[in-house]
KOLSE-911944 format. One line per field, with one value per atom (N, C-alpha, C): chain; x, y, z. Coordinates in pm, 1 decimal. Each point is the difference from the previous one (the first is absolute). Layout:
KOLSE-911944
paba = [A; ...] $
u = [X; ...] $
v = [Y; ...] $
w = [Z; ...] $
This chain:
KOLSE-911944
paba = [A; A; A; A; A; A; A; A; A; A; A; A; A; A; A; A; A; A; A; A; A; A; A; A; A; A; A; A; A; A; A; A; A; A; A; A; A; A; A; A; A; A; A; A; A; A; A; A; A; A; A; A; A; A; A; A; A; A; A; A; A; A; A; A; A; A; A; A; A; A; A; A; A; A; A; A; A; A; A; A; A; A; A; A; A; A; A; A; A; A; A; A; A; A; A; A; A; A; A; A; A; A; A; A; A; A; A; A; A; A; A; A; A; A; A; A; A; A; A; A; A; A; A; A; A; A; A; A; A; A; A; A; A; A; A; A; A; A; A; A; A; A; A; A; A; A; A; A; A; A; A; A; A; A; A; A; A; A; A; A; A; A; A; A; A; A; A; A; A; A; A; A; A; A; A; A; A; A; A; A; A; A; A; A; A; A; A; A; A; A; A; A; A; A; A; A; A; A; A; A; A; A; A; A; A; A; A; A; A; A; A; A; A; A; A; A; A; A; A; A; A; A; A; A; A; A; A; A; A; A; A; A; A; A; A; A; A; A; A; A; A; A; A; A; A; A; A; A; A; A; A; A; A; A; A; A; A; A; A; A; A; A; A; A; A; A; A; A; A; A; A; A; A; A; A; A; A; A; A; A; A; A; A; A; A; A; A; A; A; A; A; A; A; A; A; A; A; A; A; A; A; A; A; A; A; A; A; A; A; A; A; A; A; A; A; A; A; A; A; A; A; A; A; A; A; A; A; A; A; A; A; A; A; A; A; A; A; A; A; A; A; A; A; A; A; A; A; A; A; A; A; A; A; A; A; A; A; A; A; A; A; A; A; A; A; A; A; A; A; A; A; A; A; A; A; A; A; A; A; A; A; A; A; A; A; A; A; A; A; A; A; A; A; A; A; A; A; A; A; A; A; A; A; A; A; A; A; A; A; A; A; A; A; A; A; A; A; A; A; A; A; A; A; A; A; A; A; A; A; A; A; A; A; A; A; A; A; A; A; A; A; A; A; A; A; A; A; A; A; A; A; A; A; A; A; A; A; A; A; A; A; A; A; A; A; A; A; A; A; A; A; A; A; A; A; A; A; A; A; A; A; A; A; A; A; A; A; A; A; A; A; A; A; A; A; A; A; A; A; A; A; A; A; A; A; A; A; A; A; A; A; A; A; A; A; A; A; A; A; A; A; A; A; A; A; A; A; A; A; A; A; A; A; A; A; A; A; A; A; A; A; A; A; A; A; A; A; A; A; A; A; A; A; A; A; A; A; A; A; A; A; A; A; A; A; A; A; A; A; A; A; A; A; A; A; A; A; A; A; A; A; A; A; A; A; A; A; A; A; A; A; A; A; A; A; A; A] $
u = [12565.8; -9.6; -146.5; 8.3; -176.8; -12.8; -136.0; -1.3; -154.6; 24.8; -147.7; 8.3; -151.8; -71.0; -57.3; 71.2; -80.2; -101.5; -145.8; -39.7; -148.7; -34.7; -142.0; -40.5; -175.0; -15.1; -32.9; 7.5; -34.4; 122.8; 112.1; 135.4; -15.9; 48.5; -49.9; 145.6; 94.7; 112.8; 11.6; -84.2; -9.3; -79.8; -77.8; -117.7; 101.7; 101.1; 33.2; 80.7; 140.5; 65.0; -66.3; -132.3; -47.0; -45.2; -27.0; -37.7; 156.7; 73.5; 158.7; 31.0; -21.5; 54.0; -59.1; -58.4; -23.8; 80.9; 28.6; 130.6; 181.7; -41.2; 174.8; -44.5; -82.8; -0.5; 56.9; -46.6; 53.4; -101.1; -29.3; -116.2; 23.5; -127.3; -3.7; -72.5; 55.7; -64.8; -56.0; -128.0; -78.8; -26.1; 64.7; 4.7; -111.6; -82.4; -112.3; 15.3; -5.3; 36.9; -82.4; -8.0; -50.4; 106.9; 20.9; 138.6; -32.8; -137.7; 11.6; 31.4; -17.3; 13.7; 158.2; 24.1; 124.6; 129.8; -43.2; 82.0; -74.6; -41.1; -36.7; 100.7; 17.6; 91.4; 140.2; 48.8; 139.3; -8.8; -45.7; -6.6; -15.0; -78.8; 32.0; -100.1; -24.2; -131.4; -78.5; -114.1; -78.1; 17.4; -17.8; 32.7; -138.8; -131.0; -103.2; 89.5; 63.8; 0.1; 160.2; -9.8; 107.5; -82.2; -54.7; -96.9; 66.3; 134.7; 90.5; 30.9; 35.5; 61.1; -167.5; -74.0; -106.7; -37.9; 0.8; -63.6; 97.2; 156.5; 118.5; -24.5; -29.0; -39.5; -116.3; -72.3; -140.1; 38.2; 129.3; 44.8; 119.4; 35.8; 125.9; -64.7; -97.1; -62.6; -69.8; -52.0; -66.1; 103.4; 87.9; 127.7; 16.5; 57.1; 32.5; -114.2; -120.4; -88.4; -25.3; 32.5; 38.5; 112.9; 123.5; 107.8; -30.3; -69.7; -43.7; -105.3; -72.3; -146.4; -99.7; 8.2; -149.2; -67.9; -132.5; -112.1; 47.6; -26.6; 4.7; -85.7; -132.4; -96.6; -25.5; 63.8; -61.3; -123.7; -31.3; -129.7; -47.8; -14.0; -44.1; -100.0; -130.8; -38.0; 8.1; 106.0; 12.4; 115.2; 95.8; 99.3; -70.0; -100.4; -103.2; -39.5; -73.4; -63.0; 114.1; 125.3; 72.6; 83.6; -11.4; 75.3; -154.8; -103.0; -97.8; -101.0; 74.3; -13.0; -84.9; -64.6; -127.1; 44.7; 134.8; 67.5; 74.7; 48.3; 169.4; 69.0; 104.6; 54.7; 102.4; 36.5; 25.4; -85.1; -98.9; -164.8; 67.9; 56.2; 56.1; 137.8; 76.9; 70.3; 1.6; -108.3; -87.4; -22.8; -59.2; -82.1; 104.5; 150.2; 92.1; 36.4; 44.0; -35.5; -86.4; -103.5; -94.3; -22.5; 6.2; 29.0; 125.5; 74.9; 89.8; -14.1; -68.9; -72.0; -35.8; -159.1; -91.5; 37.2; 178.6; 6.6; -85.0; -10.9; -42.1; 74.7; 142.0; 47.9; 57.7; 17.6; 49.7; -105.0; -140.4; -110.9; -11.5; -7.4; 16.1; 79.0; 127.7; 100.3; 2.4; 13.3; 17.3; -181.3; -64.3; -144.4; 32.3; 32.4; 12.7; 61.4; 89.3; 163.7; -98.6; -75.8; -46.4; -123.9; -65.1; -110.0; 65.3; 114.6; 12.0; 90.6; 61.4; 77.0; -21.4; -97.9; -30.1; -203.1; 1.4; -163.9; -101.8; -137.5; -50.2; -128.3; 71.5; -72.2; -21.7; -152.1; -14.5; 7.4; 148.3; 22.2; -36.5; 3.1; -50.0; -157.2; -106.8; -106.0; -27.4; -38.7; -62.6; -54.5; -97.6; -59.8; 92.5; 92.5; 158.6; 52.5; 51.2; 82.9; -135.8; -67.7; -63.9; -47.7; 41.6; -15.8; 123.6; 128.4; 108.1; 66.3; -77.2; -7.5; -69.2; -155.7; -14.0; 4.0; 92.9; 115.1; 43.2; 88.1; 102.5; -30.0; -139.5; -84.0; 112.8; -37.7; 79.6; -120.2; 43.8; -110.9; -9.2; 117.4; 13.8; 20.4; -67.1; -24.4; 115.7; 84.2; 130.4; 6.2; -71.9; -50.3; -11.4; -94.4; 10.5; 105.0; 76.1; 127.0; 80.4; 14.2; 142.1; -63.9; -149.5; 3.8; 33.0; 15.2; 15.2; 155.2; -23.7; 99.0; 182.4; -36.4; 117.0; 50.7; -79.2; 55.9; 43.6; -9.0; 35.4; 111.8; 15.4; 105.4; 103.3; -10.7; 82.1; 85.6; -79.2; 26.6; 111.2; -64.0; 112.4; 111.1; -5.5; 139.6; 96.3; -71.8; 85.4; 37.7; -91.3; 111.9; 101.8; 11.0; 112.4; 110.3; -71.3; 101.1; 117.5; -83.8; 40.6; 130.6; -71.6; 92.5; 118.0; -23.7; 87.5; 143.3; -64.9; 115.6; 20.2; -43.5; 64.1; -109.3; -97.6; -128.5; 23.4; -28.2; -77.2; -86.6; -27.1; -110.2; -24.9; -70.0; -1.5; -12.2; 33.1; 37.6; 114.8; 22.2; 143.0; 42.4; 97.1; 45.7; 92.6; 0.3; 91.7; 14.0; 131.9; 62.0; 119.6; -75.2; 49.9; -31.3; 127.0; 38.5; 32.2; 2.8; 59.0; -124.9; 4.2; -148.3; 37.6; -146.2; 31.8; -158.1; -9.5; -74.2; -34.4; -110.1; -91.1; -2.3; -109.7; -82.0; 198.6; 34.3; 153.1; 124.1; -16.6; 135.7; -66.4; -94.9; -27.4; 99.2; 121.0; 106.6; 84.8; 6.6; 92.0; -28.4; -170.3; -10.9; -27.0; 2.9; 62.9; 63.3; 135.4; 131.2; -3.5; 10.2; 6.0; -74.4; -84.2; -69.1; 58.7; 73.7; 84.3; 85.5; 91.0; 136.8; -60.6; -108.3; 42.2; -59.1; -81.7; -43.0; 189.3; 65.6; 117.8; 118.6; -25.8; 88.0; -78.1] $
v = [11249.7; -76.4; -16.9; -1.7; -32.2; -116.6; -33.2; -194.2; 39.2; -62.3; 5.7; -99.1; -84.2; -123.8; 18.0; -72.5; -46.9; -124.8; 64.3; -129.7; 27.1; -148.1; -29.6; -109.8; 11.1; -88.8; -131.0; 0.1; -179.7; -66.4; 65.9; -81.8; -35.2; -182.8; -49.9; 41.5; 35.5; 16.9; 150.0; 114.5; 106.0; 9.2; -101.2; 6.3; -42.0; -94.6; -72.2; 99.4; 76.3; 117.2; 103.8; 29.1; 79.7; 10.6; -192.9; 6.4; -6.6; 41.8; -19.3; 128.6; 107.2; 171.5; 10.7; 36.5; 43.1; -17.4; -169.6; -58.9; 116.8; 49.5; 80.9; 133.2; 41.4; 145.5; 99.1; 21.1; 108.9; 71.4; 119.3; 53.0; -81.6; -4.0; -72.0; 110.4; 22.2; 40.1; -99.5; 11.4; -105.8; 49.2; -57.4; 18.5; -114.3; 7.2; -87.6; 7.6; -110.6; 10.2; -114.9; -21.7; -96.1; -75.0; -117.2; -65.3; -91.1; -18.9; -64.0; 117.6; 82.7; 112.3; 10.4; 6.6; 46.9; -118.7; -114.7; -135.4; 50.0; -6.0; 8.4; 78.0; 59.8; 165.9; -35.1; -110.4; 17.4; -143.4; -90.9; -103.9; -153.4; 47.4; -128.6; -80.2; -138.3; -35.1; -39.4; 17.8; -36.5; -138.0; -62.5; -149.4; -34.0; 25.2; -103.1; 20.7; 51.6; -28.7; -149.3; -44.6; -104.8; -123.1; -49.3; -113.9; -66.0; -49.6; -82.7; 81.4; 107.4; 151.1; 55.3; 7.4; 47.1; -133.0; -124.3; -103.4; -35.9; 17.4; 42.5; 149.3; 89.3; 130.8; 40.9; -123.1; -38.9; -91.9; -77.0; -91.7; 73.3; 86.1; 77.1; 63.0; 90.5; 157.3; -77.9; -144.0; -47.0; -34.1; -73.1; -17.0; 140.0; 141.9; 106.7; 62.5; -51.0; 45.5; -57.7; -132.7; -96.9; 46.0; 37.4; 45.2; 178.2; 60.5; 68.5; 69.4; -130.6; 1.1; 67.4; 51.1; 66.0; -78.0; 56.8; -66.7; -16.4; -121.6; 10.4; -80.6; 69.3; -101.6; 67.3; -47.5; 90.8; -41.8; 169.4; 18.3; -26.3; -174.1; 12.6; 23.5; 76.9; 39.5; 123.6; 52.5; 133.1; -49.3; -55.0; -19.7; -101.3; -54.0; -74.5; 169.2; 73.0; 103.6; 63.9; 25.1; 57.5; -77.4; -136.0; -70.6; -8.7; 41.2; -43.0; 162.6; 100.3; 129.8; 62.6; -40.4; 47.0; 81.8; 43.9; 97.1; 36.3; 121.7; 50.5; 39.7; -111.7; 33.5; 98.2; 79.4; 154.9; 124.8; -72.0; 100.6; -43.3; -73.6; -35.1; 125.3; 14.4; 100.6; 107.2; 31.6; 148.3; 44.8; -120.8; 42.8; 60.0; -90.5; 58.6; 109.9; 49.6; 138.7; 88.3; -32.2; 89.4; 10.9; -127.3; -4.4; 131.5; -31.5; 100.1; 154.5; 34.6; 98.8; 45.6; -52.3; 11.9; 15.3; -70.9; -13.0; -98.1; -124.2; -79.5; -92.5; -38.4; -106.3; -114.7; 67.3; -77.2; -77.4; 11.7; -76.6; -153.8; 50.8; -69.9; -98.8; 74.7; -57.0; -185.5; -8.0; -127.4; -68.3; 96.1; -88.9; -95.6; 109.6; -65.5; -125.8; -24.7; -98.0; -71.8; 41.2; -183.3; 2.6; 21.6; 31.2; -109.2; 23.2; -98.2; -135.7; 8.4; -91.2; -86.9; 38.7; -15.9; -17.4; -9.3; 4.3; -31.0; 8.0; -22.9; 128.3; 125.1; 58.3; 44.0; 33.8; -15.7; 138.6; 33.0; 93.1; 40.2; -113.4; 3.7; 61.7; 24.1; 59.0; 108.1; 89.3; 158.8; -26.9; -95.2; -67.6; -14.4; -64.0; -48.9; 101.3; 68.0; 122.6; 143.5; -22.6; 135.6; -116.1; -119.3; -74.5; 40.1; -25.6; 37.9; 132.0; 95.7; 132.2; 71.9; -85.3; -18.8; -21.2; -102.0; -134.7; 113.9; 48.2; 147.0; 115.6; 4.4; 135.5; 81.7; 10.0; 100.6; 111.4; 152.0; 85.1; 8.5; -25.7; 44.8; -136.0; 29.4; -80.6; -44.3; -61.5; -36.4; -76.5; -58.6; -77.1; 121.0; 68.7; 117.8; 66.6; 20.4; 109.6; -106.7; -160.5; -36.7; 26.8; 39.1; 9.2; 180.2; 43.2; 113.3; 36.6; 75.7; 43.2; 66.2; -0.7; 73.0; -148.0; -92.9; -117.8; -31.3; -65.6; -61.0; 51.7; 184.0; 71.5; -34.5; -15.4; -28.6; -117.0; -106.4; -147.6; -34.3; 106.8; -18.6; 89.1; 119.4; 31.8; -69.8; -57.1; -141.8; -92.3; -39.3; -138.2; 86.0; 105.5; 91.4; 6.6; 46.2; 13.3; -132.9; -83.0; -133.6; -79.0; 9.9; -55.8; 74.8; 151.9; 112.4; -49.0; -56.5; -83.2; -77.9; -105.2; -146.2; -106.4; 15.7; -57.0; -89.2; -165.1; -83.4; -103.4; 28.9; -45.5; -2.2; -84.2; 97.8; -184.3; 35.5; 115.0; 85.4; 130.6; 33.8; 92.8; 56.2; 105.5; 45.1; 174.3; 71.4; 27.1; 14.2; 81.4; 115.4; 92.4; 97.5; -17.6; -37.4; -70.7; -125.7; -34.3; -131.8; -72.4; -127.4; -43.3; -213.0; -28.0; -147.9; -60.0; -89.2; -73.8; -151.1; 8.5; -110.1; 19.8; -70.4; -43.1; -54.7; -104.3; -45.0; 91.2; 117.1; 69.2; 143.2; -34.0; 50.9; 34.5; -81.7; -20.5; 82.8; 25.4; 96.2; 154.5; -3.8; 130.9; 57.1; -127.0; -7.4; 99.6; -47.1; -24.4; 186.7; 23.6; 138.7; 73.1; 19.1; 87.3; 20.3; -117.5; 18.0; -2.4; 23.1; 54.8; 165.3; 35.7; 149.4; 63.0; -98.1; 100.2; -55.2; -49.6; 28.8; 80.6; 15.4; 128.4; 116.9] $
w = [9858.5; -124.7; -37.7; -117.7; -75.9; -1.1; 17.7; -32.7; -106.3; -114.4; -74.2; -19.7; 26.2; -33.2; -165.5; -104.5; -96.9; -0.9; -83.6; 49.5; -92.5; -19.3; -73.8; 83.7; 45.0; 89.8; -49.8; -139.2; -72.7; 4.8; 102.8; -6.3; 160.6; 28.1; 87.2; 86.4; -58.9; 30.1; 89.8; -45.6; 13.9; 83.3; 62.9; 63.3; 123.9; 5.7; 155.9; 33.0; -109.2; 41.0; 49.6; 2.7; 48.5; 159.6; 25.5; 118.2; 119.3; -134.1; 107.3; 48.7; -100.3; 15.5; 127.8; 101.8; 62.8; 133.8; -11.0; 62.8; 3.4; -106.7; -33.8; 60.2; 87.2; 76.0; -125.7; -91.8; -63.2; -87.3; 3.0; -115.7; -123.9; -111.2; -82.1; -65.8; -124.8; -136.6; -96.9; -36.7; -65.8; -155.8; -131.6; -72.9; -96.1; -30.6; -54.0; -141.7; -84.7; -145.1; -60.9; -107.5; -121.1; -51.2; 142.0; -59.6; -143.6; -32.3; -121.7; -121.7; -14.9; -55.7; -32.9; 198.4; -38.0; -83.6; 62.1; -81.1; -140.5; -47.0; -205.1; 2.6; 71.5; -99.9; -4.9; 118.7; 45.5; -65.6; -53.1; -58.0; 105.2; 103.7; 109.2; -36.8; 98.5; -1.7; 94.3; 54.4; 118.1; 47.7; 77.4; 55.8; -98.1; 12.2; -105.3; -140.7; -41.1; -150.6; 32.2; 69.0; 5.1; 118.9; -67.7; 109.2; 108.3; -33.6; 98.3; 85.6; -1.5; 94.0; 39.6; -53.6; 115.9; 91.6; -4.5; 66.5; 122.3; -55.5; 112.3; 101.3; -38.1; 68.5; 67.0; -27.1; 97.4; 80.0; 21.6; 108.2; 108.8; -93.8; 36.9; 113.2; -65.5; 95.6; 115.9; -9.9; 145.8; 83.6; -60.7; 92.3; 77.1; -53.3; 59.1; 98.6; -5.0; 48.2; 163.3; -35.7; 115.7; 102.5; -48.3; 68.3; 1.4; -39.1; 72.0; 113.4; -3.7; 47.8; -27.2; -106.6; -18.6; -85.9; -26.6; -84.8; -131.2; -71.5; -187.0; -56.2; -75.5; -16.0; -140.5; -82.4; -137.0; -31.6; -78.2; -13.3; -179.3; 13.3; -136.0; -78.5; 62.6; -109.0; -50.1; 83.8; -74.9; -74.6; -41.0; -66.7; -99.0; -2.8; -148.7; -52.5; 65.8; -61.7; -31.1; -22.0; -70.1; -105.1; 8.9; -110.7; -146.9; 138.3; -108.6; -79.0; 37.8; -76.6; 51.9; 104.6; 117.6; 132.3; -35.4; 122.2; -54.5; 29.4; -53.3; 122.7; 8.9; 127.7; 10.3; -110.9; 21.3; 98.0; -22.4; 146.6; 116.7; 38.3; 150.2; 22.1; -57.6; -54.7; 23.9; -99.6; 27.9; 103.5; 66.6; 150.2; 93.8; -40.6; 114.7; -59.6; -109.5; -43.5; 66.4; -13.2; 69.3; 121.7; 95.4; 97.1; 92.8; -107.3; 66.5; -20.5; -128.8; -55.5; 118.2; 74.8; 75.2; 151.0; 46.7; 99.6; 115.8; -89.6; 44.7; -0.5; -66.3; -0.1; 81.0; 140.4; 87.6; 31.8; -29.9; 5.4; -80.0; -125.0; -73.7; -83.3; 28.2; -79.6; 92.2; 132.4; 56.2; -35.9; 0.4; -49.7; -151.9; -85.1; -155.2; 67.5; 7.2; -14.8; 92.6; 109.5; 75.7; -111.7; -96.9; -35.0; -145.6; -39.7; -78.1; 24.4; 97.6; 64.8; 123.7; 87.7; 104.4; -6.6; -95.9; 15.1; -145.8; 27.2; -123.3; -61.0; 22.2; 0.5; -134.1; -50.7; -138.8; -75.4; -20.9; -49.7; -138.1; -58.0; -137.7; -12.7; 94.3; -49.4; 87.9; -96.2; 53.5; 167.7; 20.1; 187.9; 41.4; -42.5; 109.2; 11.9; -119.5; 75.7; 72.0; -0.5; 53.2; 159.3; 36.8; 119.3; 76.2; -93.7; 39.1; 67.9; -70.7; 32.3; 158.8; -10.4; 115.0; 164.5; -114.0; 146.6; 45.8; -49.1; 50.2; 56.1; -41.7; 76.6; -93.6; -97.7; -86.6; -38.2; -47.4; -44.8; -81.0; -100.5; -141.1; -80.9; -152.0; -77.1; -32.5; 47.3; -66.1; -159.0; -3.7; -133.9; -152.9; 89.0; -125.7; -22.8; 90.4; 50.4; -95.8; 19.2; -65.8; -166.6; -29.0; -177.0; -14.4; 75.5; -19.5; -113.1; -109.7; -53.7; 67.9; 161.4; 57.7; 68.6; 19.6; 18.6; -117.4; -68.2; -163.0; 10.9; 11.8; -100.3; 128.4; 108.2; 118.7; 0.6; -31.7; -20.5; -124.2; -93.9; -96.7; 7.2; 90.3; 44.1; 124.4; 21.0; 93.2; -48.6; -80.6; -110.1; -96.1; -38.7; -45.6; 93.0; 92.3; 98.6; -2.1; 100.3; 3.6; -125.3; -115.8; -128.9; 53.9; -9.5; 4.4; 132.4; 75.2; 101.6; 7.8; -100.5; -43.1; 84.2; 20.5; 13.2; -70.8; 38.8; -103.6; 33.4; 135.5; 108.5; 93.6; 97.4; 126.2; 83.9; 141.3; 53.8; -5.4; -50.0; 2.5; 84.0; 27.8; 168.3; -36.9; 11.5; -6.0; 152.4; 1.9; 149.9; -67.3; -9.4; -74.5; -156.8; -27.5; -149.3; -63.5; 106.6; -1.4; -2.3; -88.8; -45.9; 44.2; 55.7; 77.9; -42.1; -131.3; -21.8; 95.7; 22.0; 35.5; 165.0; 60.8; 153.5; 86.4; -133.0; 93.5; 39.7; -59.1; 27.9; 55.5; 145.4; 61.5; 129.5; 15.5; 102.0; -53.0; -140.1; -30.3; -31.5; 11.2; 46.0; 120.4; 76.5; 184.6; 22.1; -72.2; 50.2; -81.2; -136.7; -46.7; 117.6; -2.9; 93.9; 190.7; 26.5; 121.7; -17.5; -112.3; -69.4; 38.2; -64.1; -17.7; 138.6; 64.0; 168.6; 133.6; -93.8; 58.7; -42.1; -130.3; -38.4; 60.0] $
C-alpha cells in the first residue's frame, strides 16, 4: 500500500502528524503543497482568517503536543513577518520542493517543521536562512533552488494535483486512494495500512 503525506509546514497540525509517521513503520511519500493556495481554489479558509478558531488551534495543537511529547514552541516572528508581507511563506514550500529536487530532503524536511514549530529560527531573513543552511552542513543553495522556476512550476503541480484528489488541507493521507484528513485520524491510517499488510 502507498501512504502519501500531504503537507505545508505553517500547519501546526501537519507539523505534530509528522512527528507521528515514523511511529507507523511504513514508507512515506511526501507531497508538499501551498495549502493556502490550495484552500482559495477549493473555497476553504485558513484558521487566521477566523480569530476564535485560530486562538482555539493554538490551545488545541499544545495540548496534542503534550500527549505526544514532542517540542511546540511557535515561532513568532516568522509568522509576524508573514502576516506582515516581509516573508512569503510559500519559500518554505519551495524549499521542500527543492529539497527533494536536490535529494536533500530527508535533511531538511524535519529541520523546516522544528524550524517553525519547535524553534526561533529567523527564517524570515536572507542571514537566518543561509545560518540555517549551515546548521545542516548542506552544499547546495537551497534558498535559490526553492526560487528556481522548476520549483515554482513543481509546487504548482502539487497543489493541482492535490485539489485533483479532494485536498482541502493538510494534514491529509492517502493509503492508496482512500483519503484521511487531519494529525487525529492518524489511527485510522493505522489501522488501513495493517488491513492491507494482512491481506
Amino acid at each position: 500500500m502507498n501512504l502519501q503525506s500531504v503537507f505545508d509546514y505553517r500547519s501546526p497540525y501537519a507539523y505534530l502528524a509528522n512527528t507521528r509517521l515514523p511511529g507507523l513503520d511504513h514508507p512515506v511519500e511526501y507531497l508538499p503543497i501551498d495549502v493556502i493556495a490550495v484552500m482559495k481554489q477549493v473555497n476553504n479558509q485558513p484558521s487566521p482568517a477566523c480569530p476564535p478558531k485560530a486562538r482555539y488551534s493554538g490551545l488545541d495543537a499544545a495540548r496534542w503536543a503534550a500527549l505526544y511529547q514532542v517540542p511546540f514552541a511557535v515561532n513568532s516572528g516568522l509568522f509576524q513577518a508573514m502576516r506582515g508581507g516581509q516573508f512569503d511563506g510559500a519559500l518554505l514550500m519551495r524549499a521542500a520542493v527543492a529539497a527533494q529536487q536536490a535529494g536533500v530532503f530527508e535533511t531538511v524536511h524535519p529541520a523546516l517543521f522544528a524550524a517553525v514549530w519547535a524553534g526561533n529560527t529567523e527564517l524570515w531573513s536572507k542571514q537566518g536562512r543561509e545560518h540555517f543552511l549551515r546548521d545542516l552542513k548542506l552544499d547546495v543553495d537551497l534558498w535559490q533552488l526553492a526560487d528556481s522556476p522548476q520549483a515554482r512550476e513543481q509546487l504548482a503541480a502539487n497543489d493541482a494535483l492535490a485539489i485533483q484528489r479532494g485536498v482541502f488541507g493538510v494534514p491529509t493521507f492517502f493509503c492508496d486512494d482512500e483519503m484521511y484528513f487531519g494529525n487525529d485520524r492518524l489511527d485510522f491510517v493505522r489501522a488501513a495500512l495493517q488491513h492491507a499488510k494482512e491481506a
